[in-house]
C-alpha positions in Angstrom: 0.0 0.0 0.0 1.3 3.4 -0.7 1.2 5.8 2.4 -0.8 9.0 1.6 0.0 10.8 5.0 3.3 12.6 6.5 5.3 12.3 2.8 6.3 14.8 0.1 5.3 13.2 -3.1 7.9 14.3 -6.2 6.9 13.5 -9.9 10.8 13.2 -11.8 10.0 15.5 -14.6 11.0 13.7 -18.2 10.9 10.6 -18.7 12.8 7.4 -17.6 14.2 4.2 -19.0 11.2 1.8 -17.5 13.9 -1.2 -17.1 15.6 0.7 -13.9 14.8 -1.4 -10.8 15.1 0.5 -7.1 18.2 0.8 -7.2 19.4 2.6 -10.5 16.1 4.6 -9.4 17.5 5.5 -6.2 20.5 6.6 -7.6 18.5 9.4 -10.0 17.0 10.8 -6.9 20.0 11.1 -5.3 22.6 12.6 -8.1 19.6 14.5 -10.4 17.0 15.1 -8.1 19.1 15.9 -5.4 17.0 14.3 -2.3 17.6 11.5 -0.3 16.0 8.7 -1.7 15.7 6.5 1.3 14.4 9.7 3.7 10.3 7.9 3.4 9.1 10.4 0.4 7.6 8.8 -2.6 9.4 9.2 -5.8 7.3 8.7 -9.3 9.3 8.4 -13.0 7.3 8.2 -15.8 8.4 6.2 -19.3 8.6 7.7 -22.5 5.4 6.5 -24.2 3.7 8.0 -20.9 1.9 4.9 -20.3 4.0 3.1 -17.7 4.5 4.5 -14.0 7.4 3.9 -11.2 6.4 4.7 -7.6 9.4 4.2 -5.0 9.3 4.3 -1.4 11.6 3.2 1.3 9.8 3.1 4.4 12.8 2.3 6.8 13.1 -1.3 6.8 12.9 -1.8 3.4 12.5 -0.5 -0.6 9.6 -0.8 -2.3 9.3 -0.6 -6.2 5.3 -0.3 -7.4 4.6 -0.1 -11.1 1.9 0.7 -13.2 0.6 0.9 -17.1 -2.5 2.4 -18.3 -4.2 0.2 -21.0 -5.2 3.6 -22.3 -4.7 6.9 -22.0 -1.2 8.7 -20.5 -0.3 9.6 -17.4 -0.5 13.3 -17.3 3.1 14.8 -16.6 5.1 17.9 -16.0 7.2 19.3 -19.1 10.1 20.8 -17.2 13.1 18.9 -17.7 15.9 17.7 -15.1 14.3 18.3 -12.5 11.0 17.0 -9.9 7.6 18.7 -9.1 6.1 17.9 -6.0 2.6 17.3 -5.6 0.1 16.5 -2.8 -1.2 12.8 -2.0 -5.0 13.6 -3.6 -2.8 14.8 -6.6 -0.9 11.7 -6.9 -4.1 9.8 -6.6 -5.9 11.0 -9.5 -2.6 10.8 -11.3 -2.3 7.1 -10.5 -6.2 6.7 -11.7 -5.2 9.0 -15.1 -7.4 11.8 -14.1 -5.6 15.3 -14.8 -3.9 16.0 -11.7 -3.2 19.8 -12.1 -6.9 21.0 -12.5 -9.3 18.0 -11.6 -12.9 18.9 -12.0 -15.3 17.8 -9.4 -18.8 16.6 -11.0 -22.4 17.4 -9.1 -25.3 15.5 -10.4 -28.6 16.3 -8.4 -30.4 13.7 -6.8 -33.7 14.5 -7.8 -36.0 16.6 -10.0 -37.8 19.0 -8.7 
């Protein structure tokens, strides 16, 4: 389960070469991103056909690598280059579920006519 309270989430802006495990992972947030990769924060890379998500997470006792692919659609990202966003736990949640993150629109439908 991915924690959603008491962590920065930061989206690694570009894209990444999907086959890096934890480890060659870790090593971008530490020399390009510039944070501690094992401090509890969640770290997301995004591949280049924007289909294919990388969440990790070290939680103290251990790393944790989750991965996921849209059958459609792309995961909404952030243009800069070389660099991370950071954005809130809702924000991460509607990016995980492929919703646009930076301006999601909430929906009222009335209960009843009348």
């Amino acid at each position: 389960m991915i924690p959603t309270e008491g962590v920065r989430v930061w989206l690694a802006t570009g894209y990444t070469d999907m086959r890096s495990g934890f480890p060659s992972l870790a090593l971008r947030v530490q020399e390009i991103l510039k944070h501690n990769p094992l401090g509890g924060n969640l770290f997301c890379f995004r591949g280049k056909r924007g289909n294919l998500l990388k969440v990790i997470w070290h939680d103290g006792q251990g790393a944790s690598l989750f991965t996921k692919r849209l059958e459609r659609g792309r995961f909404i990202w952030p243009t800069v280059e070389g660099g991370a966003v950071t954005v809130s736990p809702a924000q991460l949640s509607y990016l995980l579920s492929g919703i646009d993150w930076r301006n999601p629109q909430e929906t009222w439908r009335p209960t009843r006519v009348g």
